[in-house]
N, C-alpha and C positions, 0 to 999 in steps of 0.2 A: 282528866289531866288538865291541870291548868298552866295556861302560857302566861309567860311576864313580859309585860309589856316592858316595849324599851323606852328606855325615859330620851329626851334630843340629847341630853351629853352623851348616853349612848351610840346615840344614832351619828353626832360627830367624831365620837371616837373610831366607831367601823368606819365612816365615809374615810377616817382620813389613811385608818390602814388599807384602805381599797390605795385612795391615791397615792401613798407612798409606796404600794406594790408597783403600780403601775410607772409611775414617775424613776421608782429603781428598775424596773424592768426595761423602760425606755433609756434612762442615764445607762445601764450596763451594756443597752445593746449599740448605744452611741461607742460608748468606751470600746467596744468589740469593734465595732467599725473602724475605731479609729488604729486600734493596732493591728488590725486586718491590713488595713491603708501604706501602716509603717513596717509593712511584710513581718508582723509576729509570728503568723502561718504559712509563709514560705512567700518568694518574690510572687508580684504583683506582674504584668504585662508592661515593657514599656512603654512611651511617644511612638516609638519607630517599630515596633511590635504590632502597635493597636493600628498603627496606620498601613503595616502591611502583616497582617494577620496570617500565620502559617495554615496550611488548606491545601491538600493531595489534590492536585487537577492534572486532569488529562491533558497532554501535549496533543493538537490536531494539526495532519496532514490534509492539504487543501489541495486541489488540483487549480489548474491555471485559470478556470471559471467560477474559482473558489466553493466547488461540489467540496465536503467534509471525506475524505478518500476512506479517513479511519483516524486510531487514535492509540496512545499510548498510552496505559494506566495500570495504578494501583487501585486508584479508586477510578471507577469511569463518570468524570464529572469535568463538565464544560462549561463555565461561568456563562451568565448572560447581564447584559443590563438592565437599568428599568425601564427601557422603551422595547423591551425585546422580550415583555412579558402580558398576558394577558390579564385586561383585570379583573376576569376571573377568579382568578390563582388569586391574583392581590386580596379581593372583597372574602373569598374563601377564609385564606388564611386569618385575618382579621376578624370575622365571624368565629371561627374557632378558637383560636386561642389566645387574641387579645384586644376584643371590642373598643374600650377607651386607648389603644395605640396611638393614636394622636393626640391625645390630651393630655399620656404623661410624660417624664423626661426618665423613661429607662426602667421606675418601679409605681408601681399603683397603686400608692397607700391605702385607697378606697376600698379598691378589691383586695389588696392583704389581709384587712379587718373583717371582711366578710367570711372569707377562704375562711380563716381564723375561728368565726364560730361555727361556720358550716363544720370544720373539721372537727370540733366542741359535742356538735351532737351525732357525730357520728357519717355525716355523706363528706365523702373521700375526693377534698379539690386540689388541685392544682394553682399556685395563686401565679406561678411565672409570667412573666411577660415576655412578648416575642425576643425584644434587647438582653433578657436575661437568658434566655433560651440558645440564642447567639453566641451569647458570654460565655454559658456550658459548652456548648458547641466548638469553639474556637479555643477554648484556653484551658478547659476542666475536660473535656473528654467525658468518658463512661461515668459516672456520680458514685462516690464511694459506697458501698454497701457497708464501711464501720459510721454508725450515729457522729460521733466526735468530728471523723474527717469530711464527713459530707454535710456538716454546719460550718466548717470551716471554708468549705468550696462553697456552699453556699453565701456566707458573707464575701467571699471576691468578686463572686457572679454579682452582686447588687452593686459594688465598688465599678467592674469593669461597667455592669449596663450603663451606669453615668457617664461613666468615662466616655464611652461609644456614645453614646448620643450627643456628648460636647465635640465628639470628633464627625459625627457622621450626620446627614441628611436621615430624614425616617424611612424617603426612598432608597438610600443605599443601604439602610439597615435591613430593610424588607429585602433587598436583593443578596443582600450576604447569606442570609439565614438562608434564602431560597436556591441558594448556588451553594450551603453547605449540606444540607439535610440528607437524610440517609433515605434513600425509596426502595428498601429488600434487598431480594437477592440480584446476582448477574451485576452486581459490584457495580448498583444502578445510584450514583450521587449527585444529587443535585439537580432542578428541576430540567433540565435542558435534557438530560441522558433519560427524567421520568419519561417524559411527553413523548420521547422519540421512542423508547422501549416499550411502554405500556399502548400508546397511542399511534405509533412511529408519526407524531407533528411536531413542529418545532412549538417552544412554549406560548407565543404569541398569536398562535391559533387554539388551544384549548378552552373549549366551550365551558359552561359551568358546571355541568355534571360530570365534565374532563376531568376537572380544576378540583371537584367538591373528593373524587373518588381519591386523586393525590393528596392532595391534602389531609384527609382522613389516617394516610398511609402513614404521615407524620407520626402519629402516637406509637404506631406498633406495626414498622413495615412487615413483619411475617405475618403476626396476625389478624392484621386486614389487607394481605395480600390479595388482590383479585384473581391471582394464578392459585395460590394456592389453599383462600377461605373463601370464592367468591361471595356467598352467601352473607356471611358476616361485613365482606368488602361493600356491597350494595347498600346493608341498613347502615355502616355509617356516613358513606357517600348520602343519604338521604337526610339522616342527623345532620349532617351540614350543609345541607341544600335548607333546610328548616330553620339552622340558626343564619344562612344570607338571609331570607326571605324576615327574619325575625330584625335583621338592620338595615332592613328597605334596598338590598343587594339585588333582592329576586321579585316579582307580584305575586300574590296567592296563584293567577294563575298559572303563572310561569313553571311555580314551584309543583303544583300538580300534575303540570304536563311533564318537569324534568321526572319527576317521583317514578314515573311509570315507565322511562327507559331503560331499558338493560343497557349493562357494563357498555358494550360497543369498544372491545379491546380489539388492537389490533397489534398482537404482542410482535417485539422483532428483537429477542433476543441477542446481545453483544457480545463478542471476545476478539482474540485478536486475528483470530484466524476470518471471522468475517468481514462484508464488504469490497469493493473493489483493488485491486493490484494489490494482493496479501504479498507479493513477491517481493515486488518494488517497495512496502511499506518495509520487508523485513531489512532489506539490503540498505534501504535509507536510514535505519536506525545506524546501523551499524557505522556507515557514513557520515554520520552528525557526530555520532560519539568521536569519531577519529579527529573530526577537524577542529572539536571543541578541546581534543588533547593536544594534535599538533599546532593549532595558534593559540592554547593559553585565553580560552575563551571562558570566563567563570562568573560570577556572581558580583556584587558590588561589594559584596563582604569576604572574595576571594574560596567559596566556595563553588566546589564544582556543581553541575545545573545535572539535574536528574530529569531525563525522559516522560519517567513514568509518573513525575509528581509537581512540576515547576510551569504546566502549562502553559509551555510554549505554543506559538505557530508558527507552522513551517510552511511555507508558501512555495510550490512545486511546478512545474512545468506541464504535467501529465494533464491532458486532455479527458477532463471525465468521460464525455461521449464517444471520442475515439477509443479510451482504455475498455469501454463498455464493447465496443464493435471487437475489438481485437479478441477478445474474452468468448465471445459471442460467437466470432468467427473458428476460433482451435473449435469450441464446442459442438458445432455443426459438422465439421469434416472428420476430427480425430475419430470417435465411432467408426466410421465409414472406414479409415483406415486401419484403425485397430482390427476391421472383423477382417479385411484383407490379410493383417499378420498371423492372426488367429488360425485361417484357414492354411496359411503356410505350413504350422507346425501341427496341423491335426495329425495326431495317430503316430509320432516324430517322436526317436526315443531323445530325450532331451539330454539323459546324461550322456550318453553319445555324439551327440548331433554337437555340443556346444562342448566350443575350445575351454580347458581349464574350469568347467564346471564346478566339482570340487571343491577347489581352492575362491570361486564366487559365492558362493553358497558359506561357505569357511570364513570368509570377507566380510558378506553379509551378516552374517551370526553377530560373529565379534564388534560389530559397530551399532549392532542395534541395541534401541531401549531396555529391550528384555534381558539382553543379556547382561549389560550393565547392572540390572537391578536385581539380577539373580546372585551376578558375583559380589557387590553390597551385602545381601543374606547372607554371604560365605557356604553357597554351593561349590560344590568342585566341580571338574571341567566335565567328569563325566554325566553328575546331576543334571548338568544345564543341560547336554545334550539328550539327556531322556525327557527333558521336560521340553524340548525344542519338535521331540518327537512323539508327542503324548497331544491328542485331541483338545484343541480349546474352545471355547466361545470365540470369534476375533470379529474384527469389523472390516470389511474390503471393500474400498474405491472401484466403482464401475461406475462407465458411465453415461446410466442409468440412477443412479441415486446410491448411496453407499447400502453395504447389505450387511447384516450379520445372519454367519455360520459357523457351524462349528469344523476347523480345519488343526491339522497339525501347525503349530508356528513355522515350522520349516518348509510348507508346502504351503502356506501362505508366501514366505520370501520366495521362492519360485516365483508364485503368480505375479507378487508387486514385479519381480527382474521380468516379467514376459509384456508388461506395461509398456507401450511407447509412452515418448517423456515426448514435448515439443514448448519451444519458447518462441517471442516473435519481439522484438522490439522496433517503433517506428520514431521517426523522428524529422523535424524541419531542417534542412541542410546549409540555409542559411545561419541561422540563430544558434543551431547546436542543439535546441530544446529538443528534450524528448517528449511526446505527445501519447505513447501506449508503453507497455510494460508488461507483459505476460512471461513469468519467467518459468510456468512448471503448468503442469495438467491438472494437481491438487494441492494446493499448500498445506492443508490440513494432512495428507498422509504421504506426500515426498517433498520434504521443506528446501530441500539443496535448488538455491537459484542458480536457470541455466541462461540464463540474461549476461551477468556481468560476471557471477565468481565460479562458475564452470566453462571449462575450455573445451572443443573437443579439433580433430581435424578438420580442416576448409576444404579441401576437396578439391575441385574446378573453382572452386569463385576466389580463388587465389590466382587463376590466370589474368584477369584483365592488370594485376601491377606489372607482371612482364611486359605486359603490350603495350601498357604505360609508357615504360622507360624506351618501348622500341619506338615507340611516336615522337617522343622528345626527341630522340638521336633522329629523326627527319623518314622514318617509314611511314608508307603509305598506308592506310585501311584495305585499300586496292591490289598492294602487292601481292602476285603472285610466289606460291613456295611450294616442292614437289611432299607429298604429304607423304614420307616413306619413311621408316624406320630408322634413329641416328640414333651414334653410340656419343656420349662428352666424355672426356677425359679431362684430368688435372683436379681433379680435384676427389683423391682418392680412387677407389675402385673405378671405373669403366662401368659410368651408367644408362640405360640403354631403357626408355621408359617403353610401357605394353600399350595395345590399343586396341578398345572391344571393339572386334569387325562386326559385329551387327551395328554399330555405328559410326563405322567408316566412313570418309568420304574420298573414292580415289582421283590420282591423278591431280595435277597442280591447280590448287583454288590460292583464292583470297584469303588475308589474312583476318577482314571482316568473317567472313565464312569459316573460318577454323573456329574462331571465335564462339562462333554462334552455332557450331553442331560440337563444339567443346573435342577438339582434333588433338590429342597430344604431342603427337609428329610433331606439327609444326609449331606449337606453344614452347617445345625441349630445342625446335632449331631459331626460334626468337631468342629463347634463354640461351642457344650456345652466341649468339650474336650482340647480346648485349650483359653480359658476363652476370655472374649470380651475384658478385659486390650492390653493385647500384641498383638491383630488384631489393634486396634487403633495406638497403637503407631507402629507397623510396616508402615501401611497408613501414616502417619506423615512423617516416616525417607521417603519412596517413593516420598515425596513430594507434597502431598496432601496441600492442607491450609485451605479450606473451616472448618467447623465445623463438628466433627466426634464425636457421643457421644460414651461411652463406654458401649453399649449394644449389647445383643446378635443380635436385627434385623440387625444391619450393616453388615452380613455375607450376607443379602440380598442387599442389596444398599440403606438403605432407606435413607443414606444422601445424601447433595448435592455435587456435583462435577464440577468443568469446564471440558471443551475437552480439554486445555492447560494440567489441573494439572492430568488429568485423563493419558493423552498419553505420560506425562513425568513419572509415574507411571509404565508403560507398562514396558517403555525403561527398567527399572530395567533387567527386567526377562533376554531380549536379552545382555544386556551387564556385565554379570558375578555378577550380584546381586548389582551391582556401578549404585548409583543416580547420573546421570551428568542432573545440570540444564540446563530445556530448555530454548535456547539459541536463540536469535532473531538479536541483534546490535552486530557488530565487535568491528569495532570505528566510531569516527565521528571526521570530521576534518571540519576547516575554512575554508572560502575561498581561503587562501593562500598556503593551503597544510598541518598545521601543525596541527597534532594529540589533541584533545585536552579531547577526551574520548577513554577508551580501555577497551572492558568488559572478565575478568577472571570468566567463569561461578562455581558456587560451584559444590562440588563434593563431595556425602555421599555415603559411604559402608552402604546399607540399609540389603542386607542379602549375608548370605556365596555364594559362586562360584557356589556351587555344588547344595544347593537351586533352585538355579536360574535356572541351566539346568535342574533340573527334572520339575521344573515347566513349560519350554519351552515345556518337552514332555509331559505334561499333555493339553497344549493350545493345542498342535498338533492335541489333539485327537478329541479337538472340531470341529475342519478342516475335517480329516477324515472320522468319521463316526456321528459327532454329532450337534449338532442346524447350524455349519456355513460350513454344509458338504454339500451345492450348491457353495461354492465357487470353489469346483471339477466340481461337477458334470454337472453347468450350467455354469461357467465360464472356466472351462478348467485350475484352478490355482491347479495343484497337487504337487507343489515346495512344499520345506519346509515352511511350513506358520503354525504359529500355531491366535490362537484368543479367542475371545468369544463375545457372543452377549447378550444383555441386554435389557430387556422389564422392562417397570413398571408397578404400579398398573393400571388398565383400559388405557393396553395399550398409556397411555398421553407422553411418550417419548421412542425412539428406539435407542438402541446403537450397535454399532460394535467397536471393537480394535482389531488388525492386525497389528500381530507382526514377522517381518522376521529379520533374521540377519544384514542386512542392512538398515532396515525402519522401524521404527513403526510409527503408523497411527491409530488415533482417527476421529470416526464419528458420528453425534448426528444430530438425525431426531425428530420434532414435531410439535405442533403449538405455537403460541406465549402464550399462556394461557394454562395451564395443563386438565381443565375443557372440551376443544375442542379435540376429540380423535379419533382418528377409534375406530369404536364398535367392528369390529375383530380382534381376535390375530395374525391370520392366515396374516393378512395384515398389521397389526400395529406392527407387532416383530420385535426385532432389523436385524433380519435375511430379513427381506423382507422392511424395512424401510432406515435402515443403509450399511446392507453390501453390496447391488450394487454398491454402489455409491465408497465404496475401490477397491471393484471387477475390476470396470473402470478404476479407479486409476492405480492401480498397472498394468495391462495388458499395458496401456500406456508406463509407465515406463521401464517396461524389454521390452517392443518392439523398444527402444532406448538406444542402448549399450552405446552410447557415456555416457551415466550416471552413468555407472560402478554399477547400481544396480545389481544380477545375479542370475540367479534363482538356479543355479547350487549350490551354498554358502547354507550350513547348519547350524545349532548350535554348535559350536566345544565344547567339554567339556573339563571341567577344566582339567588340568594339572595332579591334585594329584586324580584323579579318582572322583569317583563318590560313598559314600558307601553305599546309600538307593538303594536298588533290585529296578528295571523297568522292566524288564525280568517279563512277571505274571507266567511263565509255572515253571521259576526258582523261584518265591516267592512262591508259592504252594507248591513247595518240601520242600522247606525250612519252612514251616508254616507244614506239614505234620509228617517233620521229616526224608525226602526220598532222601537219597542225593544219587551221584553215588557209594557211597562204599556200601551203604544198597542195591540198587539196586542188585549189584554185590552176595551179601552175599542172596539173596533173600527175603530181609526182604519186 
């Protein structure tokens, strides 16, 4: 075969059709760019677009010592800066996937060309740059799978990377990309929610093999998943240990010793039901959303601000360490209590033993998930009830660790109604801030919070507002009252309250001492003496909201109350007779830093200074020698603490408040149904149901000075004295007539 040689006109002719390809290959793909530019392929990002880039970020709840409580989200991703990154992560990622980053302004010419024949003979690159990478990220989304549209995102993504780089530092380009990326499953975005999930550290401590394994995850978070490819996750955590060490990131030896460690996960899986106060975080949502509709609180561009995407922070009250004790606390005593309930009803036919069972169980059905999702299917009523009654897999709260069994659905709702439920909120009585927050035993399998939006009966710790209003009108703590059965009238039927004689006290006491062994006698003849009007509206100024009618039984508790409005109530006594509302939210700010909520909580003078201090020493006495005299005796708490405890009728709910100069603290123990009770007093009283679980509490608390709680701190009394006698030896004389000068005269 012979070849013919090419003559140079030849060889100018081919040169020039090379260059005229290429020369129209580059003029068309100008031309492309530039009706890219002129939105031929649809609009472009604007100035105010590129400078706040739309981006799903978690809203974070922070407690008062700014611990992360938890967080809102669609996607779980919490921006950081670049001081708040390690540069590991940084040298990582730029080792990977875009070595000359600082050299170019958005696209790589260099490495395009190369990509270009690499992909020519066939090895499959990638020519992106980090800026472009961002660009998709931020404004293209998923990359189209039709050739046409995803050249056409393709040419915006080169358009926006310029763009971005005339608008951005390389540092806050690095940090965008690194605050938007995806890291797998558990709706893990962005490197601040990786490090904590995969590694539980924040990003500024991730070592390089931390940093090389994230990074890695970038290409294909499933498939170099370290949960669920380890194998694969390791060799290319090591591929990118090899390309730092290849741009002077790592030393050969460095890179050999990372090579040979394992993963080193420390997974800590996220949702919303995880982390501290699930209760307080759900109720605060609910809270933000309200106040952001009733002030008309929105966006600059007048749209409304979404929780789950707009990455606010919400800066809170809640005392991480305290909300840990209190959590800590239910969790050590409930058990103990539970096995006491438990023991109550062994062998006890239930549908018997419990008032309107039936109809609870009937209640139950109808409100639950299942049965929602059954009548969605369009089951009829009788379906759901055979499937209500048909063996399942299910999963039960004990606690011991959740279990799965296989139970009828309907004999699982038994078991949750035989559950005691128990919530405790604490709080500073000055300030109004609340400091703990437990509103339920499990958030995850009974979400209804019994903090602030469950009410149930007060019991006894609705006595001290009567004694209240009796101290105001000038009664002594001291006075004597014969503790015997009275009937009130006027006000409807002829009411004539009961009194358990196993906790009797006969014969004329103190009205300290009724107080404090909880006497209803004389609590119903204080109430006939200062009439049921002005107990009501004192309850009210306290802070009360529920519904309080104006009768004599509210000297008993028979309204209802929350623990919120019950322990905001309390505070009065400790802080000079002043209602400071309890206080939960600071402020809440944007993503950007700027204030956009500030809560000023109210503040009512509900009763005089001096009020307040005699009633502190009357709670005292309940501590001392009366119904919550084991917080001495079995717990060791002999500080100034004053309280009371609160039973209802047939035992069906038990209360404690605990009240120190420093802290007041509401606690409410029961079941979810009032009809489900302990049968004894003895184990169902607020004394035995409620007060360990403050008892826990507080012992935590002062055994942690850093909290400045102190047990040394008293009641200080007001200023201008005090002028109701507390002294009983001195109210005696003076009730007798025997002062020191009679004495003296020998009268």
């Amino acid at each position: 075969m012979i070849i013919q040689k090419l003559t140079p006109e030849d060889i100018r002719r081919y040169n020039w059709y090379v260059w005229k390809t290429v020369i129209g290959c580059v003029v068309f793909l100008i031309l492309l760019l530039v009706v890219t530019d002129f939105g031929l392929f649809g609009k472009l990002p604007t100035f105010q677009e590129l400078e706040n880039p739309k981006s799903n970020q978690a809203s974070e709840v922070l407690s008062s010592d700014k611990t992360v409580l938890g967080t809102y989200y669609v996607e779980n991703r919490s921006s950081v800066t670049y001081s708040q990154l390690s540069p590991n992560v940084v040298n990582a990622l730029i080792a990977t996937e875009d070595a000359r980053f600082y050299e170019h302004s958005g696209i790589d010419f260099r490495r395009s060309f190369t990509i270009v024949l690499l992909n020519l003979v066939g090895s499959k690159q990638g020519a992106s740059t980090i800026t472009q990478q961002l660009a998709k990220n931020l404004f293209s989304g998923q990359g189209s799978h039709n050739p046409f549209v995803r050249i056409t995102q393709k040419l915006k993504e080169l358009i926006i990377a310029v763009r971005l780089e005339r608008r951005y530092t390389k540092q806050e380009i690095i940090t965008m990309y690194l605050n938007k990326v995806s890291f797998g499953a558990y709706a893990t975005y962005g490197i601040k929610s990786a490090a904590h999930t995969y590694f539980n550290v924040t990003p500024d401590k991730l070592t390089p093999d931390q940093a090389a394994l994230l990074i890695g995850m970038v290409k294909g978070p499933v498939a170099y998943s370290p949960i669920r490819h380890p194998a694969k996750a390791l060799a290319r955590r090591n591929l990118i240990l090899e390309l730092m060490a290849k741009q002077n990131f790592l030393s050969e030896g460095q890179l050999e010793e990372l090579k040979k460690k394992p993963p080193g996960l420390d997974f800590t899986s996220m949702d919303h039901n995880d982390g501290p106060a699930p209760y307080f975080r759900a109720v605060l949502k609910k809270e933000i959303q309200k106040i952001f509709k009733d002030q008309n609180i929105v966006k600059s561009d007048g749209s409304a601000y979404d929780l789950d995407r707009d990455g606010l922070k919400i800066y809170t009250t809640i005392d991480a360490t305290m909300q840990g004790y209190a959590e800590e606390a239910q969790r050590e005593y409930m058990p103990i209590l539970q096995k006491q309930f438990n023991e109550q009803w062994k062998g006890v036919n239930r549908a018997r033993a419990i008032k309107n069972y039936r109809l609870l169980l009937d209640q139950g059905m109808y409100r639950s998930d299942r049965y929602k999702q059954l009548e969605l299917e369009g089951k009829s009523e009788e379906e759901i009830r055979d499937d209500f009654n048909t063996p399942d897999s299910l999963e039960l709260f004990t606690w011991h660790g959740d279990i799965d069994t296989l139970m009828k659905p309907i004999d699982s709702m038994v078991y949750s109604k035989m559950m005691l439920r128990n919530s405790l909120m604490s709080m500073d009585p000055t300030t109004g801030y609340i400091k703990a927050w437990v509103g339920g035993t499990s958030f995850e399998n009974f979400k209804y919070d019994q903090v602030k939006d469950g009410t149930r009966q007060v019991g006894s710790t609705a006595k001290p507002f009567t004694y209240s209003v009796a101290i105001e009108n000038g009664f002594s703590p001291c006075q004597e009252v014969d503790n015997v059965p009275i009937t009130i009238t006027g006000y409807g039927p002829p009411w004539r309250p009961g009194q358990s004689m196993s906790d009797y006290k006969p014969g004329p006491i103190t009205l300290r001492t009724a107080l404090a062994f909880s006497q209803n006698y004389v609590a119903a003849y204080v109430m006939d003496q200062v009439k049921p009007t002005p107990v009501m509206e004192l309850i009210k100024k306290m802070g009360i909201t529920s519904e309080v009618p104006p009768y004599p039984s509210i000297c008993l508790g028979v309204f209802n109350a929350s623990v919120f409005d019950m322990t905001g109530a309390y505070s009065v006594f400790a802080n000079h007779g002043t209602w400071t509302e309890p206080t939960f939210i600071l402020r809440i700010e944007d993503k950007n830093g700027n204030v956009i909520y500030t809560h000023t909580p109210k503040v009512v003078q509900a009763m005089d200074a001096q009020s307040a201090y005699v009633m502190t020493y009357m709670l005292k006495g309940v501590i001392e020698n009366g119904t919550g005299s084991r917080l001495q005796y079995k717990y060791g708490l002999t500080n100034p603490i004053g309280g009371k405890t609160g039973t209802t009728q047939t035992n069906s709910d038990g209360w404690f408040m605990g009240v120190t100069p420093q802290l007041v603290t509401g606690v409410w123990t029961a079941c979810e149904d009032r009809d489900i009770h302990f049968f004894s007093t003895r184990l169902g009283e607020g004394a035995n149901s409620a007060l360990p679980v403050f008892a826990l509490f507080m012992k935590k608390v002062y055994a942690n000075p850093a909290l400045g709680i102190k047990k040394s701190v008293d009641f200080d009394p007001p200023k201008t004295g005090v002028p109701i006698t507390i002294d009983c030896d001195a109210y005696k004389q003076q009730q007798q007539g025997t002062g020191d000068v009679d004495k003296k005269l020998g009268f």
